[in-house]
Residue frames relative to the residue before (quaternion, step in Angstrom):
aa qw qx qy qz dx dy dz
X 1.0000 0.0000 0.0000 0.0000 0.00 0.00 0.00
X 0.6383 0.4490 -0.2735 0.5622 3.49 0.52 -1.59
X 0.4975 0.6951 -0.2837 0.4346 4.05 0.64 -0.85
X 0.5421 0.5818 -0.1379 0.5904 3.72 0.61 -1.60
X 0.6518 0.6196 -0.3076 0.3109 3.09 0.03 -1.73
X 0.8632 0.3323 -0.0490 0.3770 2.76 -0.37 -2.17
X 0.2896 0.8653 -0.2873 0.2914 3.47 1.29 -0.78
X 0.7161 0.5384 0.1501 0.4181 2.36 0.17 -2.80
X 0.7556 0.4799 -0.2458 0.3721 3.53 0.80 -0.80
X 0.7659 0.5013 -0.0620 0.3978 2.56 1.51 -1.78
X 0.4862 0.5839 -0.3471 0.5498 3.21 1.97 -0.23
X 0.6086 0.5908 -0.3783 0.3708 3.86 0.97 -1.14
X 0.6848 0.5983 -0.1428 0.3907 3.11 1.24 -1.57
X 0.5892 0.6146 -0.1792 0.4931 2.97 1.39 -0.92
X 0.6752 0.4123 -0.2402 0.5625 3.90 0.76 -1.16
X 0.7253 0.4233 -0.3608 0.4056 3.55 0.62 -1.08
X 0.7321 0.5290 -0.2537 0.3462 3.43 0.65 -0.53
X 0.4243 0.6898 -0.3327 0.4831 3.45 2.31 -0.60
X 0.7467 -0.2040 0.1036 0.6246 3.84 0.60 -0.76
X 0.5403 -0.6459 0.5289 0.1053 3.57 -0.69 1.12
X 0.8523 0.4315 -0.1964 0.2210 3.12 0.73 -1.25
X 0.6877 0.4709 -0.1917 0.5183 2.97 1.83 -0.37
X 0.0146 -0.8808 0.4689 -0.0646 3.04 1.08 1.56
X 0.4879 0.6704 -0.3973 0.3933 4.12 0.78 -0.41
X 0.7155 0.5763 -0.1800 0.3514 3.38 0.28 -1.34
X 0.5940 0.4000 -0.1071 0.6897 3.62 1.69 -2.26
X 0.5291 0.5965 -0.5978 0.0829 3.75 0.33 -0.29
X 0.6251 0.5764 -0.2921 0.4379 4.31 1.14 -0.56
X 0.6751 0.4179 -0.3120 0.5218 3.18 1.69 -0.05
X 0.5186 0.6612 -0.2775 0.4657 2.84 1.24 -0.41
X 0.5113 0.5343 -0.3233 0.5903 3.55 1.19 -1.28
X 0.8275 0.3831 -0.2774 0.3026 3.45 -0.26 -1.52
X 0.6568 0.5158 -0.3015 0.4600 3.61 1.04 -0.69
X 0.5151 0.4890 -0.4326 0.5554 3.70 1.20 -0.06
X 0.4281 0.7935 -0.2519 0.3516 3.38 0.75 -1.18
X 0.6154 0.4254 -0.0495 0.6617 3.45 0.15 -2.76
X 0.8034 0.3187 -0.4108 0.2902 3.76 -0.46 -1.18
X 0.6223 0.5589 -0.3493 0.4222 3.69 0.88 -1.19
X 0.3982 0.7821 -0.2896 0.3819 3.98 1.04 -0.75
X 0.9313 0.1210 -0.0470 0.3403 3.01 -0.57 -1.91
X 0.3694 0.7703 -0.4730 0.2155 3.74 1.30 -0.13
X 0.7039 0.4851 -0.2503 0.4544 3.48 0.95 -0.73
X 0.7130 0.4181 -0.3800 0.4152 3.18 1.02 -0.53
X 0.6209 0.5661 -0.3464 0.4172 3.45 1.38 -0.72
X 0.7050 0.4859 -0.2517 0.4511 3.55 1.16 -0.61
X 0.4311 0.4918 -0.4221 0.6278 3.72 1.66 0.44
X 0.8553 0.2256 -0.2756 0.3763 3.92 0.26 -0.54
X 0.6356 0.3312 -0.4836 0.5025 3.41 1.12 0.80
């Protein structure tokens, strides 16, 4: 799950950072990778 997660981010992070400029297109991934990031904070902040 937590796995997924980070994925998801690292893929979001990944497109947005491929070209910047074509921010319209990444904008639902963009949503969804905020989404994954906003998510796990609680769960990471229960296992440390």
């Amino acid at each position: 799950m937590l796995t997924v997660a980070v994925s998801a981010v690292v893929l979001t992070a990944w497109l947005a950072g491929a070209d910047p400029r074509s921010g319209p297109p990444f904008d639902p991934l963009q949503q969804l990778g905020m989404f994954y990031l906003d998510e796990p904070a609680p769960l990471l902040d229960g296992l440390g």
